[in-house]
ZAMARGU-4260 file (C-alpha; in steps of 0.2 Angstrom, whole numbers, plus 5000, padded with zeros to 4 digits):
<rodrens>
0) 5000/5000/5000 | 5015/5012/5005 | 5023/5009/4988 | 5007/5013/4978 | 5003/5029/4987
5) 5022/5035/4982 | 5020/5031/4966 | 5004/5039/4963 | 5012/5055/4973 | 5025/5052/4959
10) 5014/5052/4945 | 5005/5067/4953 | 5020/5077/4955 | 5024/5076/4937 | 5009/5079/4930
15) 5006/5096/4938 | 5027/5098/4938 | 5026/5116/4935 | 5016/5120/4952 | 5027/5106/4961
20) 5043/5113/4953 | 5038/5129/4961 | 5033/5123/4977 | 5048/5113/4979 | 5059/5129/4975
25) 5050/5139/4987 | 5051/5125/5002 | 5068/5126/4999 | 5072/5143/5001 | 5062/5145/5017
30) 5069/5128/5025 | 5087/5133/5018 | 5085/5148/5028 | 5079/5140/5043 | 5092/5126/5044
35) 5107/5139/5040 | 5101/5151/5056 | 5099/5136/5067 | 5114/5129/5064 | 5121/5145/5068
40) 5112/5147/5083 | 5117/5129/5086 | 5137/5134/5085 | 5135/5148/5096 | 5126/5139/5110
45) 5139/5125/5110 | 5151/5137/5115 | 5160/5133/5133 | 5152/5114/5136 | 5169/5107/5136
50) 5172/5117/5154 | 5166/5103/5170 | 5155/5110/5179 | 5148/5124/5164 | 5131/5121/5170
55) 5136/5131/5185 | 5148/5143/5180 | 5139/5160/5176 | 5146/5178/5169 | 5141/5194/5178
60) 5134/5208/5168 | 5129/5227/5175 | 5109/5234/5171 | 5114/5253/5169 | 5103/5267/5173
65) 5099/5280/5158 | 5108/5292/5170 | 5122/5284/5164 | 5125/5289/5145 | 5130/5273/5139
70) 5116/5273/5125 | 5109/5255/5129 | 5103/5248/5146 | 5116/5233/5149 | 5135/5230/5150
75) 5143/5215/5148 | 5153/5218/5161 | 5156/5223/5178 | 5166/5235/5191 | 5181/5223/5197
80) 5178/5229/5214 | 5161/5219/5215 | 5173/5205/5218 | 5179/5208/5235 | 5162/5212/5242
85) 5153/5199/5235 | 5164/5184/5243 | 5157/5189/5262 | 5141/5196/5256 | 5132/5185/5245
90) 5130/5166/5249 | 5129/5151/5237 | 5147/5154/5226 | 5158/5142/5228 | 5173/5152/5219
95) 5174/5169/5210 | 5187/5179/5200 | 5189/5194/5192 | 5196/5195/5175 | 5201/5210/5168
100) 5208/5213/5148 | 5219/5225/5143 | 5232/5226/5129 | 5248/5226/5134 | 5266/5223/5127
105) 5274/5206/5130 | 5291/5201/5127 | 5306/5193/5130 | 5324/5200/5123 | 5322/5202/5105
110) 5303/5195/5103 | 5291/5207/5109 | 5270/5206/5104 | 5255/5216/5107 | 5244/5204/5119
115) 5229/5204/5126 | 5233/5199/5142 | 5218/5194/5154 | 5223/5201/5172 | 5215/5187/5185
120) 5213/5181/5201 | 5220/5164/5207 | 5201/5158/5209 | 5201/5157/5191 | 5209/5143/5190
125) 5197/5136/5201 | 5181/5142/5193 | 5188/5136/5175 | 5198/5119/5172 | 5213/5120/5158
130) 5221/5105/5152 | 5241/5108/5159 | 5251/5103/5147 | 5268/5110/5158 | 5270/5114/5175
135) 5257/5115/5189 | 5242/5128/5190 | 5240/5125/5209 | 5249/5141/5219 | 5250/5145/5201
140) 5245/5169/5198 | 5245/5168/5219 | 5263/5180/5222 | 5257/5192/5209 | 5274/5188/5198
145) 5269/5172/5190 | 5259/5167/5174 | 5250/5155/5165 | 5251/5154/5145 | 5244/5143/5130
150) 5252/5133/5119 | 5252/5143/5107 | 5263/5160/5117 | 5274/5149/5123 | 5278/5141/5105
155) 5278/5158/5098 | 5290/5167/5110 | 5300/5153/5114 | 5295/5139/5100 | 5293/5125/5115
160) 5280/5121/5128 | 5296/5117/5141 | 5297/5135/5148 | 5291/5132/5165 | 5303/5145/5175
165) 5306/5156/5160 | 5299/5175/5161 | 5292/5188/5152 | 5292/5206/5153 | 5274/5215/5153
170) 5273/5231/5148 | 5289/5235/5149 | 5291/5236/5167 | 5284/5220/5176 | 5295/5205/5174
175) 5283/5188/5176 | 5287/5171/5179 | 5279/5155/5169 | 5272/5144/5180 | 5262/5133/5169
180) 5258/5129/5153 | 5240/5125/5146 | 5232/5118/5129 | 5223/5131/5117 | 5203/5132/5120
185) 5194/5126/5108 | 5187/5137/5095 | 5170/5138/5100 | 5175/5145/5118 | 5172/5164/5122
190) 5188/5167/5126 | 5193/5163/5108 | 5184/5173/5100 | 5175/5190/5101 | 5165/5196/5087
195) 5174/5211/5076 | 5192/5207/5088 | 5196/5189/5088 | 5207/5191/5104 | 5209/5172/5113
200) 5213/5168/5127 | 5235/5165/5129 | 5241/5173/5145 | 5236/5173/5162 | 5244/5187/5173
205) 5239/5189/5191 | 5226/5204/5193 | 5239/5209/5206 | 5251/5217/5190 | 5239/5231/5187
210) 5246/5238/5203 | 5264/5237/5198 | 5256/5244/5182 | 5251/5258/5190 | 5232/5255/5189
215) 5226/5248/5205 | 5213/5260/5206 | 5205/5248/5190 | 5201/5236/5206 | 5193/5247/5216
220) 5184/5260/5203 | 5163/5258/5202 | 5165/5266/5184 | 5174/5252/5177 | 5160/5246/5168
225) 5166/5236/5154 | 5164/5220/5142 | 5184/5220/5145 | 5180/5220/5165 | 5172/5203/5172
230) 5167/5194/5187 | 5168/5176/5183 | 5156/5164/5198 | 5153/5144/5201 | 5140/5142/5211
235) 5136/5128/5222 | 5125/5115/5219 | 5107/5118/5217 | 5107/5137/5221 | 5096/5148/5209
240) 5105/5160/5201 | 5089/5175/5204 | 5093/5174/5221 | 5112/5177/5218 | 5109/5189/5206
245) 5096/5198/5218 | 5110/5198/5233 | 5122/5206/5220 | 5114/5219/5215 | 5108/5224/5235
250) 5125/5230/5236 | 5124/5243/5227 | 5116/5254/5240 | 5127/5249/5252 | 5145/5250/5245
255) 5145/5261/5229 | 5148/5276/5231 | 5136/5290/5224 | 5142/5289/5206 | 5142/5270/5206
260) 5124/5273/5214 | 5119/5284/5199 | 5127/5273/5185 | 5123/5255/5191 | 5106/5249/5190
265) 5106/5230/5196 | 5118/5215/5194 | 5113/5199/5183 | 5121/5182/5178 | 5121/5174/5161
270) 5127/5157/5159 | 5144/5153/5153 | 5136/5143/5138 | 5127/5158/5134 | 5141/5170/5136
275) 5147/5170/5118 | 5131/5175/5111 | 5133/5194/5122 | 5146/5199/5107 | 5130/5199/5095
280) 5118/5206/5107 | 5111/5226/5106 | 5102/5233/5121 | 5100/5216/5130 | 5091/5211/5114
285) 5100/5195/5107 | 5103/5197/5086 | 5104/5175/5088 | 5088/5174/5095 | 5081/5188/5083
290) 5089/5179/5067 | 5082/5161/5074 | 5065/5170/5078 | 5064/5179/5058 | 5070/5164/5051
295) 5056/5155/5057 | 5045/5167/5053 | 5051/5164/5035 | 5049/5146/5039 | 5031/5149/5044
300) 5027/5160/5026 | 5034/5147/5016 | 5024/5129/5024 | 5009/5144/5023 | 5013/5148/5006
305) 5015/5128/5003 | 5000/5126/5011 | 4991/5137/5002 | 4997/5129/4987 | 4994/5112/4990
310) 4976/5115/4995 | 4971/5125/4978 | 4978/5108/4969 | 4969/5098/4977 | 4953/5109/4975
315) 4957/5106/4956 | 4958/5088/4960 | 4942/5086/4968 | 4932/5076/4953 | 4947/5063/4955
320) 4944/5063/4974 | 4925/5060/4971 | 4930/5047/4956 | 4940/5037/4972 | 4929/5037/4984
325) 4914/5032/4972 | 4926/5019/4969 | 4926/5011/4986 | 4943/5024/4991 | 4940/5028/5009
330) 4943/5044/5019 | 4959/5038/5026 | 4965/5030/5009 | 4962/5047/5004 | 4971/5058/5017
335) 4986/5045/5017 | 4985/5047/4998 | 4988/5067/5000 | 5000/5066/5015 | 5012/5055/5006
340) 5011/5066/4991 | 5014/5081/5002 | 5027/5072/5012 | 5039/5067/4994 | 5037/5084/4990
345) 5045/5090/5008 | 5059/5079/5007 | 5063/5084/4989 | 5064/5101/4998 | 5073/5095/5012
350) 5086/5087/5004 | 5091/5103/4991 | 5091/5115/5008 | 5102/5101/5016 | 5112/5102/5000
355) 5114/5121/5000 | 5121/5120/5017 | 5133/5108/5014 | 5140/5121/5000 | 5136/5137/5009
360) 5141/5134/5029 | 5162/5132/5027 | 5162/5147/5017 | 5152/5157/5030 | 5162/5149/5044
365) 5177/5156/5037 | 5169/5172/5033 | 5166/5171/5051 | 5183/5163/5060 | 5170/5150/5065
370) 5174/5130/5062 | 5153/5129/5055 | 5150/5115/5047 | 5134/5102/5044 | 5143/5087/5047
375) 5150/5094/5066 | 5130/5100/5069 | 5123/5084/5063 | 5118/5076/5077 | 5104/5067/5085
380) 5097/5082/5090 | 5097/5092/5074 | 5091/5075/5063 | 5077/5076/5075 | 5074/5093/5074
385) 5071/5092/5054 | 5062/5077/5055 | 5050/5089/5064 | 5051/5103/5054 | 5045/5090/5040
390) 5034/5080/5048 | 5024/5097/5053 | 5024/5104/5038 | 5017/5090/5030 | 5003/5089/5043
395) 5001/5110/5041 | 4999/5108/5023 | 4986/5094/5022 | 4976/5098/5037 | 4963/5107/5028
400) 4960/5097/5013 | 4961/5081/5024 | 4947/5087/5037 | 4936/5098/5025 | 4937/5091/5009
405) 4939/5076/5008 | 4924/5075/5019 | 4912/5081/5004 | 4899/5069/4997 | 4906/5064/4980
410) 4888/5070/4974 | 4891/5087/4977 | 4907/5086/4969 | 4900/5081/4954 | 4888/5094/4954
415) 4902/5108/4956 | 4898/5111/4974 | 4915/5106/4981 | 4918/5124/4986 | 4905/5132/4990
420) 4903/5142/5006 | 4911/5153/5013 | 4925/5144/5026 | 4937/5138/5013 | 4939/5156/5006
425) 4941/5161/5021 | 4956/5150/5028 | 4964/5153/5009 | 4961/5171/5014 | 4969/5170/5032
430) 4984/5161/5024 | 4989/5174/5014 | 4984/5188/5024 | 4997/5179/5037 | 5010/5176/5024
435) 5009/5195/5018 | 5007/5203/5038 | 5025/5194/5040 | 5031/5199/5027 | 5026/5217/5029
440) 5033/5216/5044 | 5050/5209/5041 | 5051/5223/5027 | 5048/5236/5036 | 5064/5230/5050
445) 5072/5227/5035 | 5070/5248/5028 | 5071/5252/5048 | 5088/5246/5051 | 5095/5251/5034
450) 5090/5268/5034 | 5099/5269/5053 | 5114/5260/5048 | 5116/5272/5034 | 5113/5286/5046
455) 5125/5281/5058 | 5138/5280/5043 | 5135/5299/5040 | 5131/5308/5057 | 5140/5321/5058
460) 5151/5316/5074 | 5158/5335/5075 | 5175/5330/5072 | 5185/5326/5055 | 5190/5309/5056
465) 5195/5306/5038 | 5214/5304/5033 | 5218/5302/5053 | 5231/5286/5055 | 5229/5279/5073
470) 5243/5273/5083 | 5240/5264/5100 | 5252/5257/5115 | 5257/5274/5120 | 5254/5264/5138
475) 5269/5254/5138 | 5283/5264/5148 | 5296/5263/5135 | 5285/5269/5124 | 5279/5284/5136
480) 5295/5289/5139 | 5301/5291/5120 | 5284/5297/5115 | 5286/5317/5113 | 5301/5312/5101
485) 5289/5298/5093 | 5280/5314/5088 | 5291/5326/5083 | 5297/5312/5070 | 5279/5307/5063
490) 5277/5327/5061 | 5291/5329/5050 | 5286/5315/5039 | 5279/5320/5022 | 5261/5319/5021
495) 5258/5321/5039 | 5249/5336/5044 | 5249/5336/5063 | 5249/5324/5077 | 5243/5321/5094
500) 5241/5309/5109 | 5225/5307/5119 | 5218/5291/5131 | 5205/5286/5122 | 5203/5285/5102
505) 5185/5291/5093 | 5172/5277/5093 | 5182/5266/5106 | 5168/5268/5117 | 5177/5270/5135
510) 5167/5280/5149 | 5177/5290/5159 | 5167/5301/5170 | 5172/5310/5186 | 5160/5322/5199
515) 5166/5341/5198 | 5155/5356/5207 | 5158/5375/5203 | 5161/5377/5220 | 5175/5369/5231
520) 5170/5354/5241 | 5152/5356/5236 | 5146/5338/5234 | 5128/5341/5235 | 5128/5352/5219
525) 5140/5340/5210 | 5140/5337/5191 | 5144/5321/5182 | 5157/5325/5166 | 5166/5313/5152
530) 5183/5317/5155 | 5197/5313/5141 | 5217/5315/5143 | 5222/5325/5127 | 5239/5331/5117
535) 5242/5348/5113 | 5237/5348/5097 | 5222/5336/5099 | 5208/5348/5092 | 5219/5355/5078
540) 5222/5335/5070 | 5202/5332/5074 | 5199/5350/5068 | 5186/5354/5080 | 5181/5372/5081
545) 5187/5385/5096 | 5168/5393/5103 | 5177/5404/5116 | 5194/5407/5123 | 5209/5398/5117
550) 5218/5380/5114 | 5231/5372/5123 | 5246/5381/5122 | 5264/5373/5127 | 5268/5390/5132
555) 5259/5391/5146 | 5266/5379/5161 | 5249/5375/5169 | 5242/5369/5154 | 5249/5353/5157
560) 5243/5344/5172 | 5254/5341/5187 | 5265/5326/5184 | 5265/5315/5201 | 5276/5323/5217
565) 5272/5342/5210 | 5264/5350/5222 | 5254/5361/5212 | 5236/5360/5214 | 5229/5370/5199
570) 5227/5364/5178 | 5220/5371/5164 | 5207/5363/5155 | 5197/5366/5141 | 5175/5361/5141
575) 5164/5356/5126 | 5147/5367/5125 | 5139/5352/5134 | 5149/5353/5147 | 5148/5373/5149
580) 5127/5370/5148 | 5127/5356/5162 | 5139/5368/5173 | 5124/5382/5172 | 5134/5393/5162
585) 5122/5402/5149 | 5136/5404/5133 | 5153/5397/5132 | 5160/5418/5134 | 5153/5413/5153
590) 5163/5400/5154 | 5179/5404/5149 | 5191/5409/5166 | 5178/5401/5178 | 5185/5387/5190
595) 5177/5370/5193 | 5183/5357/5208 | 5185/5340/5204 | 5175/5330/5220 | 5181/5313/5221
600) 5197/5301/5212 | 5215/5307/5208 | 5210/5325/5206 | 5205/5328/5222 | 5209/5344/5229
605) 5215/5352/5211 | 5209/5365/5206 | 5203/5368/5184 | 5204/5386/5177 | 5193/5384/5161
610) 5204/5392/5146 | 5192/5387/5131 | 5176/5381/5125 | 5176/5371/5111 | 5161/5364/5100
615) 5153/5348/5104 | 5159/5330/5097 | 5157/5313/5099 | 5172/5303/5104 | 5162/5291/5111
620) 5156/5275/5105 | 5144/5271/5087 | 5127/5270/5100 | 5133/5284/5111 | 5126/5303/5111
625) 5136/5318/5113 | 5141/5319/5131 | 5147/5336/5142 | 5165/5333/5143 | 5183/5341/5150
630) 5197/5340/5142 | 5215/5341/5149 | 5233/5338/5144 | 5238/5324/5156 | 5251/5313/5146
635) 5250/5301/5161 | 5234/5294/5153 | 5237/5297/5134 | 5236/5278/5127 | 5236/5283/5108
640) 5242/5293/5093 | 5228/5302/5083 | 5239/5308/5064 | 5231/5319/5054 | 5237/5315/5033
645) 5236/5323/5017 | 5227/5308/5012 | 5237/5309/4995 | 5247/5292/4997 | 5239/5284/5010
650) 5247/5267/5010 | 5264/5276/5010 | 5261/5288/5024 | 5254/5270/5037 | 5270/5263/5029
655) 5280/5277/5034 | 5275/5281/5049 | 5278/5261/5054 | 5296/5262/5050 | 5297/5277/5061
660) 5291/5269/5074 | 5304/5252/5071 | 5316/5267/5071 | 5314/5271/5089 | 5306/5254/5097
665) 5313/5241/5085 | 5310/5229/5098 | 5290/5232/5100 | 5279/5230/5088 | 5267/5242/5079
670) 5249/5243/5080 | 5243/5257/5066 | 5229/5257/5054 | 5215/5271/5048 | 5202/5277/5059
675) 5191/5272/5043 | 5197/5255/5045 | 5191/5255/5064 | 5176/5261/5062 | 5172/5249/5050
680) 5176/5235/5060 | 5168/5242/5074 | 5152/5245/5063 | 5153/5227/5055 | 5138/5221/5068
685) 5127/5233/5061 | 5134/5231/5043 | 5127/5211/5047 | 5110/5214/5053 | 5108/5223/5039
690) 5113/5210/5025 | 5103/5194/5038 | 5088/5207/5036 | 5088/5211/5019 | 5090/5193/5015
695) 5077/5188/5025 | 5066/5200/5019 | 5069/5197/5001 | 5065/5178/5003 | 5049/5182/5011
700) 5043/5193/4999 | 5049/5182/4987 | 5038/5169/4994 | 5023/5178/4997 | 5022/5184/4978
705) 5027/5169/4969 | 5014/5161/4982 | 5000/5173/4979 | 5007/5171/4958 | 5003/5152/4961
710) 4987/5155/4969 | 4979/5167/4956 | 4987/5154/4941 | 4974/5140/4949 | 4962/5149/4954
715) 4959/5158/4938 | 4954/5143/4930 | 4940/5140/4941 | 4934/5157/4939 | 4931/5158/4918
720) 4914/5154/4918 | 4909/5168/4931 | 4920/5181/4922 | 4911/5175/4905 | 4891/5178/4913
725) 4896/5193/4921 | 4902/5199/4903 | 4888/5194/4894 | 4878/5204/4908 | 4885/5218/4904
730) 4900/5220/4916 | 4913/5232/4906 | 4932/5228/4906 | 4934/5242/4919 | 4921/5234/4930
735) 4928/5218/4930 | 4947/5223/4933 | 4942/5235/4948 | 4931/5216/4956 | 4945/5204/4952
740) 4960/5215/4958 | 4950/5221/4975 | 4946/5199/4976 | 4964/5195/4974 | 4971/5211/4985
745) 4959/5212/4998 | 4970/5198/5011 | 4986/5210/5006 | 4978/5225/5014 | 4970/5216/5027
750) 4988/5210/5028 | 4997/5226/5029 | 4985/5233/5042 | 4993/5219/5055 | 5011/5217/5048
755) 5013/5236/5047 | 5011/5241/5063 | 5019/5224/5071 | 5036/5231/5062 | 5032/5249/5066
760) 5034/5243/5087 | 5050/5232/5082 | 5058/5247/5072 | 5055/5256/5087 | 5062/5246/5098
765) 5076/5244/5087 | 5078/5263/5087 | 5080/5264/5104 | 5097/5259/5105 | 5104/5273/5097
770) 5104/5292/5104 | 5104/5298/5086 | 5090/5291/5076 | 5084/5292/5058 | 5070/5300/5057
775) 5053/5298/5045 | 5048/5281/5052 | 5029/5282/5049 | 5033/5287/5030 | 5044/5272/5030
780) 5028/5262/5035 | 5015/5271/5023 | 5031/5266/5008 | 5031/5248/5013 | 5012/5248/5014
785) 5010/5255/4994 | 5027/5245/4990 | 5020/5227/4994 | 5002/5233/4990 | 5007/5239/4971
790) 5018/5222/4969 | 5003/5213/4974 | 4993/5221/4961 | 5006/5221/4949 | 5005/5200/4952
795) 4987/5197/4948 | 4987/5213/4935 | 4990/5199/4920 | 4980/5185/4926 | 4965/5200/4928
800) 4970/5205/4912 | 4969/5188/4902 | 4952/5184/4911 | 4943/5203/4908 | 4946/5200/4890
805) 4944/5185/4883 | 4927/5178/4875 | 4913/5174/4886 | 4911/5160/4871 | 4928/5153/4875
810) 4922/5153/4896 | 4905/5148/4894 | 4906/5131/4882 | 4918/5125/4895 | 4905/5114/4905
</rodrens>
């Protein structure tokens, strides 16, 4: 019996090959598009299962307060000295470490490298198991002059893994000792790989270092709210990780102080499995779990759009049906008959999406750094996860004919009143109002997020930051000591037209506020302010304009601030225009000679003379807003060189300035590229959502049309006769295009009315991220509205056409 209905499935599929060829093709897409984002989704959730115990072992992360001008409302990080209250204040950890990234010179003799070393404590050993290939790990980052490094450090700076004993200068100035040695992570840990950075994991140095590193204050500091500043925890058996994260975030009022208290909202965990999937998260809003959540929604269109489809063909077949079952055929012959024709026709369409992942998922892994591939997510899980995708798409796409129609007496049938009534048209009519709301919505994202994207690209940041070359590891004392002569070099290099040094680059994305108060002392009327470390000429290479007053000046002594040991107590500083509004100054003129009083931190008890007021700009990061800011020469904290070019020959001028720099440090090694360039990579998250979106959005129009094309083609047919009595009637051309166009778009507006709006609140939300957002978004809506409305039309616009004016003779001798 199983052999005969496949065959006659066969047989049926070829004789209507044209609709089957089409429905094949559009199962495909959509499942194609499916199995590709789940098996992406399935990568980054494997992420981090190799550790014992992962089930227990969580991240912290920091809910900020809007207060707090970081643009979204969570950090994936936390302040390091959450770390030493948490162990006698919060019960069910077992073990917790802090673990702090920075970027730092290593080196040994004549091999030196830019690393990103992770700065922990000894607990992390504890809370994490490494495989030791060398040495022993216990006692191992406890003196705060040992390390740990991988395999693959120790092979490149001393081409063995027997260097247990051997050292390594960090920075420069702190010489560490290896203890052990430990095998590479896996690539799909997240401490191999961030998105847009791609820093792994490869030496341990105790958190301890940052003191001899002269930044101890990183421990202690509530404002270091960073991705690069963690708080890794295992907790004990069978303790709920809410209740953790509630006795967390209670500390807050007690310990922060009254800036932490203003920043930091609340405390939360995230599994470790879960941690690798924050590098593509926006707002708290995770883009997997969006892209898994769209794609099904593709998925969904296209088993409606099959659905739809396979009904209207077997509505054409009804007189076979009624033929059947006159012939002794019963009901569940019948259905089996259907569902094993539907079911060939899924795995045809299975089998190609399986086939276009096998070609499409290494090149997208390596597009990606990722090892993707079918065969490593082909498990029992996802074999069992496709036999359901196909299993209920088959039972979606025959569950109406199966419990409506093949339930009519064969008598009607043969009288031509199969259809009649109003409930088939209307679940027809639902499908496609379904498959069009989708895809209404999915557009409308789709323009949303281009439109901001492209926004973003061209906001005006208030500073010129084409043709600038940065160079960064101005931190390293060897470097800090040579680096007014580093610049005097780069300056006289052809095609350079100014240089200078500052702590943070444009778009970097690093908060550095401080509490200041127009009077001295005054702590009740204290003002929060973005505070950067700048060079002398740092607003002449970003050309940012002078409002009042005047620049820095290396003429003027107090201009620079007081090195440590000098016992003066007063600096010159200049402001933006944010900064002179939030200090209640009514024009920048006001500003200029008044004094403001730093509250809290290193500058406690200085004294800043403002000198200049300069126009506001964003050095922040790509979702941050223009922030009131001082700025002062303090080349203590400068961490980067900003170069201003000619741009005439910019390959030679990055090449240039590199030799210049092997001139001087031949020993370290270079870290130089375009501000362009940075951006770039920085913006390459957005860049993404914008071509998964597009695509998306693409198939499911795709879908929908070629479904709503597929549905007019069958049901035109059935419709000759009525078109040819309406004729003869009287019914002009005009009348009948205006009835058969409103018949066949009618579910489309229907459609648009719930999409529409549905994409109109997730464009919002979107939005919301960003301070500076495009604008216009209901005229987006009414375009997507008249977009997919006028392609509907322009669908059915030829089947209307053929239908209003052929003969009534040619319809009407039909029967």
């Amino acid at each position: 019996m199983i052999k005969n209905l496949f065959i006659t499935g066969y047989r049926f599929a070829v004789q209507n090959s044209r609709i089957v060829v089409l429905n094949i093709l559009g199962l495909s897409i959509g499942l194609f598009t499916y199995l590709m984002a789940d098996a992406v989704a399935r990568h980054e959730r494997s992420y981090d299962t190799f550790f014992a115990d992962a089930g227990r072992i969580y991240g912290v992360y920091t809910h900020v307060t809007p207060a707090s001008g970081f643009g979204v409302d969570q950090v994936n990080g936390v302040a390091p000295v959450v770390a030493t209250l948490m162990e006698s204040n919060v019960a069910g950890i077992e073990a917790s470490a802090r673990y702090i990234e920075r970027r730092r010179v290593v080196g040994r003799e004549d091999r030196s490298f830019y690393e990103s070393v992770k700065f922990v404590d000894p607990a992390f050993l504890e809370v994490f198991n490494f495989e030791v290939l060398a040495g022993d790990l216990d006692g191992a980052l406890q003196d705060g002059s040992s390390m740990v490094i991988t395999r693959e450090a120790a092979e490149r700076y001393f081409e063995s893994i027997d260097v247990v004993g051997q050292t390594l200068v960090l920075a420069s100035q702190v010489e560490l000792r290896i203890e052990a040695v430990i095998e590479d992570l896996p690539l799909n840990s997240h401490f191999s790989y961030r998105f847009g950075t791609g820093d792994r994991l490869q030496i341990l140095a105790p958190a301890q270092a940052l003191e001899m590193l002269g930044q101890g204050n990183t421990l202690t500091n509530w404002l270091g709210i960073s991705d690069k500043n963690r708080i890794y925890i295992k907790l004990f058996e069978g303790v709920a990780p809410a209740n953790v994260a509630s006795d967390l975030s209670g500390l807050i009022n007690i310990h922060a102080n009254e800036r932490g208290r203003e920043v930091t909202a609340a405390f939360g965990l995230r599994e470790l499995t879960l941690w690798n999937a924050t590098a593509l998260e926006a707002n708290g809003i995770s883009l997997i779990s969006v892209g898994i959540f769209l794609a099904g929604l593709v998925l969904f269109i296209t088993v409606l759009n099959y659905s739809n489809l396979f009904t209207a063909i077997v509505i054409g077949r009804m007189r076979e049906l009624a033929l059947r079952k006159t012939l002794g055929a019963s009901k569940l012959h019948l259905a089996l008959q259907l569902y094993s024709e539907s079911l060939l026709i899924i795995t045809v369409a299975v089998l190609l999406a399986l086939a276009g992942l096998e070609l499409v998922l290494p090149t997208l892994g390596a597009a990606l750094q990722k090892d993707i591939s079918l065969q490593a997510l082909m498990g029992f899980d996802m074999v069992a996860h496709i036999t359901l995708v196909i299993l209920m798409a088959t039972l979606l796409s025959v569950a109406y004919p199966v419990a409506v129609l093949i339930s009519v007496p064969a008598v009607r049938i043969f009288r031509g009143q199969s259809t009649r009534g109003k409930s088939g048209a209307r679940i027809r009519s639902a499908l496609v109002i379904t498959q069009f709301a989708i895809t209404g919505f999915l557009v409308l994202l789709m323009i949303t997020t281009l439109q901001q994207n492209r926004h973003m690209v061209n906001i005006d940041p208030g500073f010129n930051g084409e043709n600038i070359i940065i160079v960064k590891g101005l931190g390293d004392q060897a470097i800090a000591r040579q680096r007014q002569v580093l610049e005097i070099a780069l300056t006289k290099l052809d095609g350079v037209i100014s240089v200078s040094a500052a702590s943070q680059q444009p778009y970097e994305g690093r908060h550095n506020t401080a509490s200041y108060a127009t009077t001295a002392g005054d702590s009740s009327g204290g003002l929060s302010l973005y505070r950067f470390d700048v060079g002398f000429d740092f607003f002449t290479t970003y050309q940012v304009a002078m409002l009042s007053g005047r620049m820095f000046d290396r003429a003027f002594a107090e201009d620079v601030y007081p090195p440590p040991g000098d016992a003066r107590s007063t600096a010159n500083i200049l402001i933006n225009q944010s900064a002179a509004r939030k200090l209640g100054f009514a024009n920048a003129g006001e500003a200029q000679g008044q004094v403001i009083f730093p509250l809290a931190n290193d500058s406690a008890g200085m004294a800043y003379a403002i000198v200049g007021v300069v126009e506001d700009a964003n050095f922040l990061g790509l979702t941050d807003n223009i922030k009131p800011a001082i700025f002062r020469v303090r080349p203590a904290g400068f961490r980067s060189l900003a170069i201003r070019t000619t741009g005439t020959n910019p390959e030679g001028t990055l090449m240039a300035v590199n030799q210049t720099w092997k001139s001087l440090f031949p020993d370290l090694p270079v870290l130089s590229g375009y501000l362009a360039d940075d951006f770039a990579a920085r913006f390459a998250a957005f860049a993404m959502s914008n071509q998964v979106l597009m695509a998306l959005s693409l198939i499911a129009i795709t879908i929908a049309v070629f479904g709503l094309f597929g549905l007019v083609s069958l049901f035109a047919e059935r419709r000759r006769k009525e078109i040819g009595i309406r004729k003869v009637l009287g019914a002009s051309v005009g009348d009948l295009y205006r009835f058969l166009c409103w018949q066949f778009t009618r579910p489309v507006v229907i459609s648009l009315l719930i999409g529409v709006p549905l994409g109109y609140f997730a464009s919002s939300r979107y939005l919301m991220i960003f301070t500076d957002r495009v604008s216009g978004l209901p005229w987006h809506a009414l375009g997507v509205s008249v977009a997919i409305l006028g392609l509907a039309i322009v669908t059915v616009v030829g089947h209307v056409w053929f239908m209003a004016h052929e003969n009534p003779v040619c319809s009407l001798r039909y029967e």
